[in-house]
C-alpha positions in Angstrom: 0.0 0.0 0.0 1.5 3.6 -0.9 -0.1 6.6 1.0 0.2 10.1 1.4 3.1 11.1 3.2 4.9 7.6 2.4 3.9 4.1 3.3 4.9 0.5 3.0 3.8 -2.6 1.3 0.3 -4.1 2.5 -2.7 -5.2 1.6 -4.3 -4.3 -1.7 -7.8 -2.6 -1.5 -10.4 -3.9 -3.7 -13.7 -5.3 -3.4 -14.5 -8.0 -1.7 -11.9 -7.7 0.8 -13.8 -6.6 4.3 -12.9 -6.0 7.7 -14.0 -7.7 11.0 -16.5 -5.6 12.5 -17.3 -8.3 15.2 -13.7 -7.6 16.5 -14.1 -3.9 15.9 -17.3 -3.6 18.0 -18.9 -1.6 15.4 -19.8 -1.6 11.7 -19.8 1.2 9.7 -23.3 0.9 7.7 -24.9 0.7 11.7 -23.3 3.9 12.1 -24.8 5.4 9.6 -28.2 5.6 11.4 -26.9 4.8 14.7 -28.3 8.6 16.6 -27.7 8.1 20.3 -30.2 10.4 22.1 -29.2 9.3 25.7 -31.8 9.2 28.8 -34.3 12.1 29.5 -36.0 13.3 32.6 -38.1 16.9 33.6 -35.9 18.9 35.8 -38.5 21.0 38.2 -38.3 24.0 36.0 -40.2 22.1 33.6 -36.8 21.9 30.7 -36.1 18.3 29.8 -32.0 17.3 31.0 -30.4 15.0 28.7 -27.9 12.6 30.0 -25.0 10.5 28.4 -22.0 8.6 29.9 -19.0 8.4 27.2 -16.0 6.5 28.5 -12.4 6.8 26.5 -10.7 3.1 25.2 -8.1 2.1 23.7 -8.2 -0.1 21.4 -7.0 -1.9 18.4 -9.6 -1.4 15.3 -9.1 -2.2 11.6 -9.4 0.2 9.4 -8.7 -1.8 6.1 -8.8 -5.5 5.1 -5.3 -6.6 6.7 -4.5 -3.1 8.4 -5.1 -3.2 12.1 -4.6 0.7 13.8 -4.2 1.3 17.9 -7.2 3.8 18.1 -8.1 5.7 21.5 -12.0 5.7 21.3 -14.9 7.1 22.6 -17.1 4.1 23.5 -15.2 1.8 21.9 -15.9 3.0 18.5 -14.6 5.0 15.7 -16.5 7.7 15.4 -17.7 8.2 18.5 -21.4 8.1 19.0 -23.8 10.4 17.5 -24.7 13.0 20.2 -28.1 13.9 19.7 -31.1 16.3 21.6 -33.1 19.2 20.5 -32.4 23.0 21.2 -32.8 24.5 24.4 -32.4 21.4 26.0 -30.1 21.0 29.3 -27.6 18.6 28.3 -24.9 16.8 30.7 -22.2 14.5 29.7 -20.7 12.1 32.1 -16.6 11.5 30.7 -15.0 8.3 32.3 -11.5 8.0 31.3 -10.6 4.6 30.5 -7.9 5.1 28.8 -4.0 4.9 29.5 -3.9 8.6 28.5 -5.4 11.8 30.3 -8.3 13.0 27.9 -11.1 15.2 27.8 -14.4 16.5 25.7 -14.6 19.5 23.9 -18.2 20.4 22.4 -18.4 22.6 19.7 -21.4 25.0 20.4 -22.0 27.4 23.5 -20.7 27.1 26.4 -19.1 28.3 29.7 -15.5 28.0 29.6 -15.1 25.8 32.4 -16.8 23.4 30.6 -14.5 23.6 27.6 -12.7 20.7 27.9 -9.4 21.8 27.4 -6.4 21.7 30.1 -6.0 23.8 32.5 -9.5 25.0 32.6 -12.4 23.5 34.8 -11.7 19.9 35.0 -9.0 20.1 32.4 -7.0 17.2 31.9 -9.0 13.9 33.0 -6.0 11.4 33.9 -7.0 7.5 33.5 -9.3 5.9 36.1 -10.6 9.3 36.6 -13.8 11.2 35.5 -16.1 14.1 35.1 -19.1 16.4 34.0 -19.7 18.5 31.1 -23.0 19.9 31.5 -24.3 22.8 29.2 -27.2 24.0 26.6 -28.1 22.7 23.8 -27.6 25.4 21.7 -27.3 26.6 18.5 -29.0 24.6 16.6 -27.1 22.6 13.7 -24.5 20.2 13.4 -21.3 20.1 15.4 -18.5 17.5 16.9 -16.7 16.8 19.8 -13.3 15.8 20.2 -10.8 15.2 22.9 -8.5 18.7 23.5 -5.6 17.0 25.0 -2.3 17.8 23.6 -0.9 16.7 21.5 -4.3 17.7 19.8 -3.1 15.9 16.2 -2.7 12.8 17.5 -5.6 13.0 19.7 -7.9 13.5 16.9 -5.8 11.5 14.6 -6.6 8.3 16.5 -10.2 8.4 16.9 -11.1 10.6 20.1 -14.2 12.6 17.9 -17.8 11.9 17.6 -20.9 14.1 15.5 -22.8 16.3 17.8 -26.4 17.0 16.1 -28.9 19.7 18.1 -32.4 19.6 16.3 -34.1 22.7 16.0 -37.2 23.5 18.8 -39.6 23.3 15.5 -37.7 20.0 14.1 -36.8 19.1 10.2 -39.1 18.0 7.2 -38.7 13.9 7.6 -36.0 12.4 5.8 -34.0 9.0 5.9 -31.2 10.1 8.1 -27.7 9.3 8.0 -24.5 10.5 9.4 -20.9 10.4 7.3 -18.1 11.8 9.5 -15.1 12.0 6.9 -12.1 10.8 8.8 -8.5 9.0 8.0 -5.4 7.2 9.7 -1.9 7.6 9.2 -0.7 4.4 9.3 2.7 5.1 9.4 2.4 7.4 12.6 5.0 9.8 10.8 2.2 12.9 11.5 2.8 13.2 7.5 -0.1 11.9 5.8 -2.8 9.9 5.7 -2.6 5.6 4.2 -6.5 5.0 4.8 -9.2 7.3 4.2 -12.8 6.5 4.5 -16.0 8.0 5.7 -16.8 6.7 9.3 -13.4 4.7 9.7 -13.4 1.4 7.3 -11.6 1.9 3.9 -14.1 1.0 1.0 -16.8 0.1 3.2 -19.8 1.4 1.0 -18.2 -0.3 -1.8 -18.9 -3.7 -0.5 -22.1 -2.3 1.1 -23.8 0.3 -0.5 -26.0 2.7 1.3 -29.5 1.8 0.8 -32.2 4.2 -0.2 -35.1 5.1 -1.6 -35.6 6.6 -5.0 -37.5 10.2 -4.5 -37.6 10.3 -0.4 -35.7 13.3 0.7 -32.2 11.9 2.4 -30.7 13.9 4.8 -26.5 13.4 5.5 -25.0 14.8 8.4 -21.2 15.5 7.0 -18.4 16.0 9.3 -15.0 16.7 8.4 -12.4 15.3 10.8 -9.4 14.8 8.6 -6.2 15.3 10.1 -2.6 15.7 8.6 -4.5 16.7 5.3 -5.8 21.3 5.1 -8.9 19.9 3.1 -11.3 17.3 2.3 -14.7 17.1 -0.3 -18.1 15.2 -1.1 -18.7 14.2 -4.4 -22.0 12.5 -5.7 -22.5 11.3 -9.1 -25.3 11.9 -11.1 -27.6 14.4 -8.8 -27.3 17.4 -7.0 -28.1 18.5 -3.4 -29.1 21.3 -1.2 -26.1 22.1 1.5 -26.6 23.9 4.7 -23.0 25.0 6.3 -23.0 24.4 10.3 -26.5 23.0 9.9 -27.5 26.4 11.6 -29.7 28.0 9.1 -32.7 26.4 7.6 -32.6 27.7 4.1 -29.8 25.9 2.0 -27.1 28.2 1.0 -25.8 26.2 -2.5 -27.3 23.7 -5.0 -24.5 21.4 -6.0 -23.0 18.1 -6.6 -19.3 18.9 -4.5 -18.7 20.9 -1.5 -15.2 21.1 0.3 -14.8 21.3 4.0 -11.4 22.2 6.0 -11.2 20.3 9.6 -14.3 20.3 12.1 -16.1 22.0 8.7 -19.1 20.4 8.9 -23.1 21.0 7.2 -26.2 19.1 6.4 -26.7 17.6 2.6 -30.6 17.1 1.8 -30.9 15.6 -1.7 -33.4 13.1 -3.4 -32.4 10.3 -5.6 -33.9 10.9 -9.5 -32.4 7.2 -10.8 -32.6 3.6 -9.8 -29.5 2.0 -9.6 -25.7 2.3 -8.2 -24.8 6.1 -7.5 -20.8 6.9 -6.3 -20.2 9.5 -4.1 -16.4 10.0 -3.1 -14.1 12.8 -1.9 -13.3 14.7 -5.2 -9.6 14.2 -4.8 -8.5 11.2 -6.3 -5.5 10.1 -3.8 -8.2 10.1 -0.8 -10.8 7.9 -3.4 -8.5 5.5 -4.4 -6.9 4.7 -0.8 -10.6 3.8 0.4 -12.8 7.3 0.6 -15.3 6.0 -1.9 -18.8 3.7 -2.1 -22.0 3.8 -3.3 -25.4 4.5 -2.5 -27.6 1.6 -3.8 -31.3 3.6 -4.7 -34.5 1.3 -5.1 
């Protein structure tokens, strides 16, 4: 296998070849649709809390046929779970460290500093065996992400400490199938150089060997987070249709009508789009080194 940034001889990637989710703990077409909306209760003031516990593991995942990676996780998956709750909500996060390595959470959206989660700032660093609370608003509404803040921040994020974060508006979204791709990759060689694997939600090819099903003419609705790291840029490609693309997921009127949007890292929006054609449809990152080292699939429409 050559990569970006260098990279020694391995496995070949081509179809048919597949990973071992069972040993992984997770497969990427369940995270697709996998939303985790945690556990709810009234506080007296009438305002609903909403509670999660994320613990940090490390652990080995493979992120290619034959290529095995020493991830830190959140939850024992790459990406971490998808965070989700509805604006104006009171929302608290329970972080065990499990890990070898002190860690935190840092939420993208409003909050007070000490609950940043970076060091040196409320809880700061959390050290292994130990834990803490992030509790704050749900607010704005849109699309965000989380990630651990510990330095050194690449190779926090590199290894898999980042999850999607989606707040619903108070007055909700038009129904859609739902789906979340968090664009990510792993530098195999740990040279901080490059990337050897790219994919969307961790496994190289994935959507190749199982395309996303959908349905021809109901709206579908892709949550797309960039989390690429060692790379300044990363795209969405789809073939044969366009889509409507809302940046930040924070307005409710699309701002372009296109088939290829770019996104730098934590970049991240909302693509609503309906399938005209029956059949195979690609969709890739428009640069042809990330496509061909496993960022590419299909959507299968019926």
């Amino acid at each position: 296998m050559k990569g970006h940034g260098g990279g020694a001889a391995g496995p070949t990637f081509r179809k048919g070849d597949v990973v071992d989710h069972a040993a992984n703990g997770f497969n990427p077409t369940d995270v697709l649709r996998d939303f985790d909306y945690g556990k709810t209760r009234k506080l007296a003031s009438g305002r609903t809390l909403r509670e999660w516990e994320v613990v940090a593991q490390d652990k080995e995942i493979e992120v290619a046929p034959g290529v095995k990676y020493p991830a830190w996780t959140f939850n024992g998956r790459v990406p971490g779970p998808t965070l989700r709750c509805r604006e104006g909500e009171r929302l608290r996060v329970r972080f065990v460290n499990g890990s070898e390595h002190p860690h935190t959470m840092h939420f993208h959206g409003f909050h007070a500093p000490e609950m940043d989660g970076v060091p040196e700032v409320g809880a700061g660093l959390i050290q292994p065996g130990q834990s803490t609370t992030y509790e704050f608003d749900a607010d704005p509404f849109g699309l965000h992400l989380y990630h651990c803040h510990a330095g050194p921040l690449a190779e926090h994020i590199a290894r898999g400490m980042y999850g999607a974060f989606v707040i619903d508006p108070k007055e909700g979204r038009p129904e859609a199938d739902e789906m979340v791709m968090v664009m990510n990759g792993f530098n195999t060689n740990f040279d901080f150089e490059g990337n050897q694997v790219y994919a969307v939600n961790t496994v190289a090819f994935h959507h190749v060997n199982e395309p996303i099903k959908v349905s021809r003419g109901e709206l579908t609705r892709i949550y797309l987070v960039n989390i690429l790291e060692f790379d300044p840029i990363n795209s969405f490609h789809v073939h044969g249709h366009f889509f409507d693309y809302y940046p930040t997921g924070t307005k409710l009127e699309p701002r372009d009508f296109t088939d290829t949007i770019m996104q730098a890292q934590a970049e991240r929006g909302i693509v609503e789009m309906r399938f005209k054609f029956p059949g195979q449809v690609m969709f890739h990152a428009h640069k042809t080194e990330f496509a061909e080292l496993g960022w590419m699939g299909f959507f299968e429409v019926s």
